[in-house]
C-alpha positions as CSV (number, residue, x, y, z in Angstrom):
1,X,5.9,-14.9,17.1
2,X,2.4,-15.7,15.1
3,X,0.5,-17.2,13.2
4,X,2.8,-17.7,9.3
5,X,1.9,-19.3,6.2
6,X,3.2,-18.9,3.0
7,X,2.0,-18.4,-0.2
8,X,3.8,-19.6,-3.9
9,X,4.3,-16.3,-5.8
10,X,5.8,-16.9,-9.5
11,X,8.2,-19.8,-8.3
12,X,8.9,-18.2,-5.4
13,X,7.6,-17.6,-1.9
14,X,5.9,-15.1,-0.2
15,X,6.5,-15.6,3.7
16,X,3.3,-13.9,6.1
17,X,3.4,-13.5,10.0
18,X,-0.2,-12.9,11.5
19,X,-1.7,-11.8,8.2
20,X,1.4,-8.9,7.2
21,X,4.0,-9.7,4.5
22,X,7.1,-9.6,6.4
23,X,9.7,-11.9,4.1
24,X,9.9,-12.7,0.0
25,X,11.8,-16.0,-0.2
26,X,13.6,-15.3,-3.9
27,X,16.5,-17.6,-5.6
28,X,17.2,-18.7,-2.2
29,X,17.5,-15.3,-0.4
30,X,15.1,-13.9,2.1
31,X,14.1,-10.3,1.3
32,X,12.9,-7.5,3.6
33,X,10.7,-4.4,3.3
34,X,13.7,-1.2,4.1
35,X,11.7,-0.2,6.4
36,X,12.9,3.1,8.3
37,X,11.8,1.2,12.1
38,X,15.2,-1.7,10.7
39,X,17.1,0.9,9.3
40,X,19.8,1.0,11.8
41,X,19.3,-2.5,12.7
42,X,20.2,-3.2,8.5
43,X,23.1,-1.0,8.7
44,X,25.7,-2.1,6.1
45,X,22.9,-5.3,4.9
46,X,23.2,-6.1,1.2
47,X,20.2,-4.7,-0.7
48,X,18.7,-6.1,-3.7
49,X,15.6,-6.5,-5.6
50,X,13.7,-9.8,-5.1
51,X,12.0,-9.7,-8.7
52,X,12.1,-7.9,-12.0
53,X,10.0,-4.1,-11.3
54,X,10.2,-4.8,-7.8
55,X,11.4,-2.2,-5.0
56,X,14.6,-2.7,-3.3
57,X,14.6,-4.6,-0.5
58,X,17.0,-6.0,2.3
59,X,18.6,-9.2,1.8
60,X,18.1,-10.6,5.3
61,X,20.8,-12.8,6.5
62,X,19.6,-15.8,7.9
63,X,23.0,-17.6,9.4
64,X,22.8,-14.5,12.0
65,X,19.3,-16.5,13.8
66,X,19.4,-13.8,16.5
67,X,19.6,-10.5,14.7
68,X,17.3,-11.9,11.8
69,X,14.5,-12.4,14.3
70,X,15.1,-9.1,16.0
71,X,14.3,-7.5,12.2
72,X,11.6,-9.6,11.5
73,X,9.5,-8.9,14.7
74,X,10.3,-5.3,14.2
75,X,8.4,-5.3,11.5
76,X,5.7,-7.6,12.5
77,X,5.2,-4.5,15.1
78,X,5.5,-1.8,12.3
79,X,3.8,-3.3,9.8
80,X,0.6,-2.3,8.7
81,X,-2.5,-4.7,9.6
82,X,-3.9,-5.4,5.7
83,X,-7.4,-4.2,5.0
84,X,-9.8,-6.6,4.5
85,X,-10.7,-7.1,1.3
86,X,-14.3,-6.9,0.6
87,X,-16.1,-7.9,-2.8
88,X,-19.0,-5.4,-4.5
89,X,-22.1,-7.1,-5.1
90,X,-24.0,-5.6,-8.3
């Protein structure tokens, strides 16, 4: 699938597959970006927000092991690569 690590984000969990966020572990739900490439694959998911002023997301359901990996390399494939970050000397 690629390369994941994770990264502690105000108690909870940012999840990262080959550099693109792809899940927000919050209060013991896994979150999703809603995505229009998952929309249909979502159809009739709960949707939620993962943190206070964030955007609504899908609450991926894990128990479903199949279908939840089907999402989540969707988006591995849809997501954008990040840009690198690059610091200005002065």
């Amino acid at each position: 699938m690629g390369e994941i690590r994770t990264r502690k984000m105000c108690g909870d969990w940012c999840i990262y597959i080959d550099n693109k966020l792809v899940i927000l572990a919050c209060d013991n739900l896994c979150y999703v970006k809603m995505h229009p490439s998952i929309e249909t694959m979502m159809k009739g998911a709960w949707t939620s927000y993962p943190y206070k002023g964030a955007k609504e997301h899908y609450v991926l359901g894990i128990e479903n092991k199949e279908q939840a990996l089907s999402v989540i390399k969707k988006l591995i494939k849809e997501m954008p690569t990040p840009k690198c970050k690059t610091s200005k000397a002065a």
